[in-house]
Each structure stands twice: as C-alpha cells, then as structure tokens.
C-alpha positions, 0 to 999 in steps of 0.5 A: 152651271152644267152640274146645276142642269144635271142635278136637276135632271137626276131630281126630276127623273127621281120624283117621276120615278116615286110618283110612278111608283106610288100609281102601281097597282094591286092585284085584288084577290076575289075568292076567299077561303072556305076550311082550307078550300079555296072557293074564289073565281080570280084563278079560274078560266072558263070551259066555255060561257059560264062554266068554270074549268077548274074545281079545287080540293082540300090538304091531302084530299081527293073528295069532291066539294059540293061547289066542285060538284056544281062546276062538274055539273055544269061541265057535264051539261056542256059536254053533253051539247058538245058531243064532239068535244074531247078533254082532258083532267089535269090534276094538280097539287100544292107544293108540300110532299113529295113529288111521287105523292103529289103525282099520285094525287093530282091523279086521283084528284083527276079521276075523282072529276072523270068519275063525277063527269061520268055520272053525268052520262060523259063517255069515259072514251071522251075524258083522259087524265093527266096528273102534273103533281105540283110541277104547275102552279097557278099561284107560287106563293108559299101559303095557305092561299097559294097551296089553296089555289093549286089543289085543283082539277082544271079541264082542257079541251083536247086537242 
C-alpha cells in the first residue's frame, strides 16, 4: 500500500514536471538581419528616452551604417541638451580573430562613433574610448546572429 502511494506521488510529480515544461517560454528575437548587420532593438538599451545606446557594424568593418549614423545623430542631439554629461564608447567585436585584432577594432569601431558624435558639435573632451575586443558579449551564441549582435559601439554615461 505504501509503494502504491509512493508510485503515485513519483507519477504525479513526473506529470507536473512535463506540464511545467511544456509552459516555458521562448525568447522572441525582434531584429533581423540587414547583409551581415544586425539592425533589431531586442539587444538595445537606451541612453535616455528614445535613444538607442548602441550602433552595430559589419565583419571586419568599422564604417558606419546609415541606422548607426541615425542612432549617432540622436545621441548627439541629447548630448547637446546635456551638456554635463560625459561618456563613454565601448567597442566591441565577434568572437572570430584574435584577441589583438578584435581589441584594435573594437577600438576603431569606438572612434569611428567618437568621431561621427564630433561631427555633431560633441566636445572630444566629453567622449572617452574603451575597446573590450570580444571579451563582452551581448550574445554567446556562435553564429552568424550572435556574431551580428556583438559587432557594436554602445554608449555609457560616465561616471
């Protein structure tokens, strides 16, 4: 009678389990590929209300896209109503090549949107570059997505 109980406790625990499991959930990706250029909004934070922190870039590349040159625009124009602010321009790369050459052009990526930012009247006293290579990933997955998402420029505030 007590094996009966226990069996029955081990199949009901089972059936939670495969329900439970059934309920989970998928992360839906809402950006889409443009050539080998992410363009989507489900890695990006925001600088402030309505402007994006991050600007994404081809393989190898370190020339601007024109929706970077947008997000650059936007940041500009909220940097210019907040002249005390201070940041700073990570840049980053996939996971492909060398440590060495992802530091330099996560570095270039950086001064590419320091450079577009100055463009736009942004003090180059007000803008620091840090190149992070591909020693941060936003996404760790290893594919043409994932590489996608982490060839960026993001924007911090200073501290």
């Amino acid at each position: 009678m007590k094996l009966n109980k226990i069996l029955k406790n081990t199949l009901l625990i089972l059936l939670a389990c495969f329900a439970l499991s059934a309920c989970a959930t998928k992360k839906v990706t809402t950006g889409q590929m443009q050539s080998d250029v992410y363009t989507g909004t489900d890695t990006v934070e925001y600088l402030a209300s309505g402007v994006p922190d991050r600007v994404f870039f081809a393989t190898n590349e370190s020339v601007l896209t024109t929706a970077s040159r947008e997000t650059l625009r936007k940041q500009a124009a909220w940097l210019r109503k907040n002249s005390d602010v201070t940041v700073v321009l990570e840049g980053h790369a996939d996971e492909r090549g060398t440590r060495e050459y992802n530091l330099a052009l996560g570095e270039r990526r950086a001064n590419a949107a320091k450079d577009y930012l100055m463009t736009y009247g942004i003090s180059s006293d007000r803008i620091s570059v840090l190149s992070y290579g591909k020693e941060r990933p936003v996404d760790s997955g290893s594919n043409p997505l994932a590489w996608s998402k982490n060839r960026r420029a993001v924007t911090v505030k200073a501290n």
